[in-house]
LOBAMI-444806 format. One line per 3 residues: number of its first residue (from 0); for each residue x, y negated, z negated of C-alpha. Coordinates in Angstrom, 3 decimals. Each point is the difference from the previous one (the first is absolute). Example, Ala and Ser with C-alpha at 12.3 -4.5 7.8 and 13.67 -1.06 7.14 Angstrom:
2
0> 12.300/4.500/-7.800 ~ 1.370/-3.440/0.660
END
This chain:
213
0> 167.563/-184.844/121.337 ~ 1.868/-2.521/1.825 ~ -1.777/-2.716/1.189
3> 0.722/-2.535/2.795 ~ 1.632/-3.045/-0.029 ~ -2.323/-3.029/0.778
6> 0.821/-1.611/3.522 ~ 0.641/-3.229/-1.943 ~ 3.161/0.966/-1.393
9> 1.812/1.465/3.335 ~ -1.249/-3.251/1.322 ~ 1.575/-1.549/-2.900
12> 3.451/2.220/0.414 ~ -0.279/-0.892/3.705 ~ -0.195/-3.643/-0.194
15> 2.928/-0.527/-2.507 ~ 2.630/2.428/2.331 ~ -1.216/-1.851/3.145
18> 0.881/-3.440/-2.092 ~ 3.306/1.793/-1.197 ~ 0.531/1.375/3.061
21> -0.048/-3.264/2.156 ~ 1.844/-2.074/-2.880 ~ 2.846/2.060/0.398
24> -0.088/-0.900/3.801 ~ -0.325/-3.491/-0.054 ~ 2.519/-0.676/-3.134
27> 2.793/2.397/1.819 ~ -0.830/-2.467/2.732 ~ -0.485/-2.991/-1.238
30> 1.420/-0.034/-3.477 ~ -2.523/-1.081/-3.314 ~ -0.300/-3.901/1.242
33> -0.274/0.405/3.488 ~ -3.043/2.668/-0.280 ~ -3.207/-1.389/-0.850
36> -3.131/1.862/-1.993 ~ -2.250/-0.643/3.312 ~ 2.258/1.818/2.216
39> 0.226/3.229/-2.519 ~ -4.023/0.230/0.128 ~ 0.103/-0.644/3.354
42> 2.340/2.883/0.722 ~ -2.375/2.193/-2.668 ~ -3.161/-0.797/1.584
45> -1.161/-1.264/-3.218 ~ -1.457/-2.966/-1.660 ~ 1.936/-1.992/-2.239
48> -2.578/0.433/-2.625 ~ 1.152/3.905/-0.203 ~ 3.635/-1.181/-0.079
51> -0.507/-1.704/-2.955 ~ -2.368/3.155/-1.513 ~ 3.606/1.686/-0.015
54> 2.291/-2.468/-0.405 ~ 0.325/-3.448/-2.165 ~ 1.890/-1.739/2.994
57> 3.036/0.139/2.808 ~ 2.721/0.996/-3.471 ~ -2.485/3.083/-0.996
60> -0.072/1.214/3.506 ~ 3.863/-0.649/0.579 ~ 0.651/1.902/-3.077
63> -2.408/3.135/1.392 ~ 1.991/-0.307/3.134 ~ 3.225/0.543/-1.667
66> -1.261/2.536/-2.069 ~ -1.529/1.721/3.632 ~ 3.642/-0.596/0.986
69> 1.554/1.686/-3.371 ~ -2.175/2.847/-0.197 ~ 0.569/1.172/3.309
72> 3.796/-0.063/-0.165 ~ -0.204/2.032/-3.451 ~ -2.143/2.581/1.528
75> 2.085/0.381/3.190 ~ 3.383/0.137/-2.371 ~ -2.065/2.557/-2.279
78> -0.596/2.539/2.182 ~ 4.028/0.266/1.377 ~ 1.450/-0.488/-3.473
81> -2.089/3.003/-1.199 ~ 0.530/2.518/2.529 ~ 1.289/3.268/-0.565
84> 3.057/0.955/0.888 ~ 3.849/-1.873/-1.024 ~ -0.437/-2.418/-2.568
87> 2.819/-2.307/0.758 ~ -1.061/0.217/3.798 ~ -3.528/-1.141/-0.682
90> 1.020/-2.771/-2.393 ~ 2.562/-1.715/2.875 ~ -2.656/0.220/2.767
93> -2.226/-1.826/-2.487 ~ 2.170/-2.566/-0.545 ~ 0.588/-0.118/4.445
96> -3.789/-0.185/0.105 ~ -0.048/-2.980/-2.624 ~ 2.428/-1.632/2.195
99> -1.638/0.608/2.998 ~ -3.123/-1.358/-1.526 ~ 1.690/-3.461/-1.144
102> 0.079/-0.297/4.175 ~ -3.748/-0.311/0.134 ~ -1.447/-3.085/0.896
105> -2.762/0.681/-2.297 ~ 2.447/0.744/-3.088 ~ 2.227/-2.743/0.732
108> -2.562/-2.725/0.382 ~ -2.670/0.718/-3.007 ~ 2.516/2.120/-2.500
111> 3.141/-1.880/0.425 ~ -0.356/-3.550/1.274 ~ -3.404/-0.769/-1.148
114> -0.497/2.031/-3.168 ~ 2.066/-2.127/-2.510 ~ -1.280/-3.562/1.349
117> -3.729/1.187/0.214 ~ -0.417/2.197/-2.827 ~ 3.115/-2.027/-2.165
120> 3.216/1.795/-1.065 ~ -1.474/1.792/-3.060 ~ -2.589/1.393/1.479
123> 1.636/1.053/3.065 ~ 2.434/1.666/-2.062 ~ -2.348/1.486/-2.297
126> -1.390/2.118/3.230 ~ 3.089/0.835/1.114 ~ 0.394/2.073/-2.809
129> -3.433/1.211/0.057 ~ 0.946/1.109/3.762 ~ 3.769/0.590/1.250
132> 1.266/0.791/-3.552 ~ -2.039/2.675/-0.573 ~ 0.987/1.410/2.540
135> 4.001/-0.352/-0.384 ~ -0.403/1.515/-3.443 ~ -1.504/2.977/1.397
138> 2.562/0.556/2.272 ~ 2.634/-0.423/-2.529 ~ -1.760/2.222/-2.896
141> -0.171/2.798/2.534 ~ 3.233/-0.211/0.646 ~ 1.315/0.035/-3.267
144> -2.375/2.952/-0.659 ~ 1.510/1.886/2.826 ~ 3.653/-0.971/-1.414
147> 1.101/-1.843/3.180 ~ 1.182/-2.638/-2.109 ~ 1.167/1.266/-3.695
150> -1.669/-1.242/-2.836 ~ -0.827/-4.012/1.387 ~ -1.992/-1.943/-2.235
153> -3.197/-0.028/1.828 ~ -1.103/-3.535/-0.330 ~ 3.002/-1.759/0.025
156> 1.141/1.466/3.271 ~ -3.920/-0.304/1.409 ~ 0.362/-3.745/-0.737
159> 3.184/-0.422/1.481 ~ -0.922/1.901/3.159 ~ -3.356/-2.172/0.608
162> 2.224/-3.216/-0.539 ~ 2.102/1.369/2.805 ~ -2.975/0.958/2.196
165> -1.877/-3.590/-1.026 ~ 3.049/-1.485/1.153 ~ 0.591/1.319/3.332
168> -3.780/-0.299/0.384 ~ 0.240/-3.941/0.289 ~ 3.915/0.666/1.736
171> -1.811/1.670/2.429 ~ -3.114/-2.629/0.339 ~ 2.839/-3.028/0.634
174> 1.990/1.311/2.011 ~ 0.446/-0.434/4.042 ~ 0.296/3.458/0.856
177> -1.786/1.906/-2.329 ~ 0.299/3.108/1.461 ~ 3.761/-0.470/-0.526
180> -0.580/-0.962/-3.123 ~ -1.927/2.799/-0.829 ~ 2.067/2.599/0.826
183> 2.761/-1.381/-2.364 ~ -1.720/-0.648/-2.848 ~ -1.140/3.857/0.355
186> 3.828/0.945/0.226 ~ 0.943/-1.981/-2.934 ~ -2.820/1.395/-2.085
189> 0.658/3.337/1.021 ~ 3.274/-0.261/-0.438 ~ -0.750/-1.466/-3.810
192> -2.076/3.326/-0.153 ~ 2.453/2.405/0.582 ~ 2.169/-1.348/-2.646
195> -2.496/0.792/-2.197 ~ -0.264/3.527/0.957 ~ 4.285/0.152/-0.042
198> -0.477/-0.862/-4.014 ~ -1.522/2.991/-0.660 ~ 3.852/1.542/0.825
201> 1.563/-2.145/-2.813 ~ -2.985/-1.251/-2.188 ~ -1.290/-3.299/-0.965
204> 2.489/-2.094/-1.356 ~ -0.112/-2.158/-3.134 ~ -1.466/-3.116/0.748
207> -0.562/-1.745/-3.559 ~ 1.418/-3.452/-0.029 ~ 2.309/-1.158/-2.451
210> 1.453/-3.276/-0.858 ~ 2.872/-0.826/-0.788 ~ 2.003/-2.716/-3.011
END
């Protein structure tokens, strides 16, 4: 018999996505210094009391923010890189969509520009992975398994693809017209990507390094 869940904890669950909800507001805004623990409650309707009930101070709620941030670009990339229908197809509109989403003020702000200083390199890094590679090597194992791209070695080419995505990521961030930017970092990458699927034709080629006397 299922039984009901006391009021306490949706209150609970409630309370800590408000919190999230308005961090993510006021640090796209504002940025980690200029956004102040006061002002998050106050957007929350809260106390400060039940900030700190969830959260050990302004880092712990930054890092649920960027986490907020995270999650909801992995489930949004999720659903279009495992739709039905043309592998190859699917996996380029992912990587459009993870463009597109390196446009969002939101993204940009807490992910990009903040993340590393806040949360320090490691860390930042260290969630990265957790998040956005993940995701790349899911793209690339189905395409392997689908034999879009011969017989790649999966992690290898999964690391080399998030370094390129990373990269244009913080391209993108810096730059004047991002939108410009955007759109050709996605033709380079694409472009990178097809060349992959053209070595299927003549096979991998011998890449051992030797030295020589």
């Amino acid at each position: 018999m299922a039984t009901a869940r006391p009021r306490r904890v949706d209150y609970s669950e409630s309370t800590r996505k408000a919190l999230v909800d308005g961090a993510v507001v006021l640090f796209t805004e504002r940025g980690y210094a200029g956004t102040s623990l006061d002002e998050v409650c106050k957007r929350a309707r809260v106390t400060k009391g039940a900030l700190y009930h969830h959260f050990s101070g302004k880092q712990g709620l930054f890092e649920a923010a960027f986490h907020a941030v995270e999650q909801d670009m992995l489930t949004r990339l999720s659903e279009i890189v495992s739709q039905p229908g043309d592998v190859w197809e699917t996996s380029l509109e992912g990587l459009r969509a993870y463009l597109r989403v390196c446009l969002e003020p939101a993204y940009q702000r807490i992910v990009l520009h903040e993340g590393p200083v806040v949360m320090g390199y490691e860390a930042w890094r260290r969630a990265e992975e957790r998040f956005s590679f993940g995701l790349v090597r899911t793209a690339v194992s189905g395409l392997i398994d689908s034999g879009l791209i011969g017989e790649a070695p999966e992690e290898p080419m999964a690391r080399l693809l998030f370094g390129a995505l990373a990269g244009g990521a913080t391209m993108i961030a810096a730059a004047e017209d991002q939108k410009k930017a955007s759109e050709e970092i996605g033709r380079c990458i694409e472009s990178v990507v097809s060349g992959l699927r053209a070595l299927k034709e003549t096979g991998w080629p011998n890449c051992a390094v030797t030295t020589g006397q």
